[in-house]
C-alpha positions in Angstrom: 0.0 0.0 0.0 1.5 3.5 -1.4 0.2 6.4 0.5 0.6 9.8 -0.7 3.4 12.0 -0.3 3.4 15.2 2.0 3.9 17.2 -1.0 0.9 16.4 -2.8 -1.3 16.3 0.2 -1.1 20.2 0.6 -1.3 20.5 -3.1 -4.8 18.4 -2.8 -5.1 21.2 0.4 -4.4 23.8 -1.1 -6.8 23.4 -4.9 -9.7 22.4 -2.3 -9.5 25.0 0.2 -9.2 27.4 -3.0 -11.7 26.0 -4.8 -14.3 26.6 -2.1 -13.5 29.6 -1.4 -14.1 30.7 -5.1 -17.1 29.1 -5.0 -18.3 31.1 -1.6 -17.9 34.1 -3.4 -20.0 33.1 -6.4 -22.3 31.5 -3.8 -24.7 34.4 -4.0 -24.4 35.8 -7.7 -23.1 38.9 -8.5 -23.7 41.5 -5.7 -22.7 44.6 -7.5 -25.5 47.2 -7.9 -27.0 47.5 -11.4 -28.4 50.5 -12.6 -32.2 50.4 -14.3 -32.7 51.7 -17.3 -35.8 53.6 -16.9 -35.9 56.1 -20.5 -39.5 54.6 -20.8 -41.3 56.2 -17.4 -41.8 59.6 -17.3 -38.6 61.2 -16.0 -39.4 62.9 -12.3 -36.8 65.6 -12.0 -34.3 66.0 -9.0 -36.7 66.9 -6.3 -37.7 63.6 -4.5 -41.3 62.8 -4.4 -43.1 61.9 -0.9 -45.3 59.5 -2.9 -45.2 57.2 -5.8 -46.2 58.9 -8.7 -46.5 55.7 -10.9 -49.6 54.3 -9.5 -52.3 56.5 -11.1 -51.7 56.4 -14.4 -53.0 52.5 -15.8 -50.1 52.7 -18.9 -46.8 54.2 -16.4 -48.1 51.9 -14.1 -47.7 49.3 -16.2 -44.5 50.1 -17.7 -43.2 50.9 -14.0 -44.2 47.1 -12.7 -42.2 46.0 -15.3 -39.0 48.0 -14.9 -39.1 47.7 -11.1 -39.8 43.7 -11.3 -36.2 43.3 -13.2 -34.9 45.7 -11.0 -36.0 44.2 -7.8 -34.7 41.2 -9.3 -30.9 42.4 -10.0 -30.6 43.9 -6.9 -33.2 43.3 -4.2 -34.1 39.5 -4.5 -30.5 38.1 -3.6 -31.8 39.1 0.0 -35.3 40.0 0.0 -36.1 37.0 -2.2 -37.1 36.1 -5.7 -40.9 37.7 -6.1 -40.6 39.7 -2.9 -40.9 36.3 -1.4 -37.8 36.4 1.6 -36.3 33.5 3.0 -35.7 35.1 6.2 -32.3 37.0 5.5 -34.3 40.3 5.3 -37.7 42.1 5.6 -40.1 40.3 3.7 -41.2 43.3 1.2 -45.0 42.2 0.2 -46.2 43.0 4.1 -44.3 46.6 3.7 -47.8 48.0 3.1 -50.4 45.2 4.7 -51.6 48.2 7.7 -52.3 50.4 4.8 -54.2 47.7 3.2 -56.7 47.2 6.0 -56.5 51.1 6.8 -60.0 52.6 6.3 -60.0 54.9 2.8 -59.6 58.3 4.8 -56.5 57.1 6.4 -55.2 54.7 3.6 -53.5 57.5 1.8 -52.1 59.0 4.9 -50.4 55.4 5.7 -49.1 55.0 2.4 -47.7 58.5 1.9 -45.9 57.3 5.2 -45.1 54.2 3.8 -43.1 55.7 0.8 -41.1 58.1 2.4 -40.2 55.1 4.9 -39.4 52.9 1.7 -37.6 55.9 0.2 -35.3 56.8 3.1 -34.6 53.1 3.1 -33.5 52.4 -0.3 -31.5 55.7 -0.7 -29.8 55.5 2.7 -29.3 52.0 3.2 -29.6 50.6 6.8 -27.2 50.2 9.6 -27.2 48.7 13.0 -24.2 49.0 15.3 -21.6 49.6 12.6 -22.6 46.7 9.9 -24.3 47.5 6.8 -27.7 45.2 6.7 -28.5 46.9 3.6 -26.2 49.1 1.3 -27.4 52.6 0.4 -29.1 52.9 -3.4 -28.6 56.8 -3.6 -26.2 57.6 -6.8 -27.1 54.1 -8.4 -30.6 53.9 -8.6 -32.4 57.0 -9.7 -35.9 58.1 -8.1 -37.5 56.5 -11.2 -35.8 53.3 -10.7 -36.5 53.5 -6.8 -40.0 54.3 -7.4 -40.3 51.6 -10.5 -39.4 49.1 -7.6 -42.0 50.3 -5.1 -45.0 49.6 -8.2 -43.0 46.1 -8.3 -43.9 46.1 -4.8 -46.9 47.1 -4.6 -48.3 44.4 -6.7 -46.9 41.4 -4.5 -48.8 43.0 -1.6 -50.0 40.2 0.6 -53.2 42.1 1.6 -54.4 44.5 -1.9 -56.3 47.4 -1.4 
């Protein structure tokens, strides 16, 4: 019986603990903020809005739902979860709105204007807790069209629809 030498053992070492580690970084896909490209909604200017402006209009609402459904899906789903559906890892995004869902009508648009500006603070700023980074800020990648875009997205996997 030939056993193998010491040489080739930390070869075997080394291309296995290498290999994994490669493999850990791919583990989650690319992480890298992606811009939206969002020429095809109505272009809202640089003051940001308290509200979603995407919702009242049938065809930009349209249009929006699909923009912000690929961009929640290049960079919101690798920790919120594919369809707004989390695992667990973060906030699960379709009950962002549920108490403005059972709100009665005169105070459903109060909640929701609430709502958005919680969501916008959110996505722009990112969110911190003791010093790590639970979620990086969007500001200077995504624009308020893509951020808003995301929201319709979100707004249509509610759990609890108006």
């Amino acid at each position: 019986m030939t056993f193998p030498s010491a040489r080739w053992l930390r070869r075997t070492a080394l291309a296995t603990i290498l290999a994994g580690s490669s493999l850990a970084a791919f583990a989650h896909g690319d992480v890298v903020p992606h811009g939206i490209d969002t020429k095809d909604l109505p272009q809202l200017g640089t003051t940001w809005l308290a509200t979603n402006p995407y919702l009242a209009d049938a065809d930009t609402k349209d249009k929006a739902l699909k923009i912000g459904a690929s961009g929640f899906g290049q960079n919101c789903a690798r920790c919120h979860g594919i369809d707004a559906i989390s695992g667990g890892i973060a906030p699960d995004l379709r009950k962002l709105d549920n108490e403005c869902a059972t709100a009665k009508p005169a105070k459903r648009e109060a909640c929701t204007t609430e709502i958005d500006g919680y969501f916008l603070a959110t996505i722009r700023a990112g969110r911190t807790r003791n010093g790590a980074v639970y979620m990086p800020p969007f500001e200077g990648i995504l624009s308020q069209e893509a951020m808003w875009a995301i929201k319709t997205y979100l707004v249509s996997r509610r759990e609890k629809p108006f």
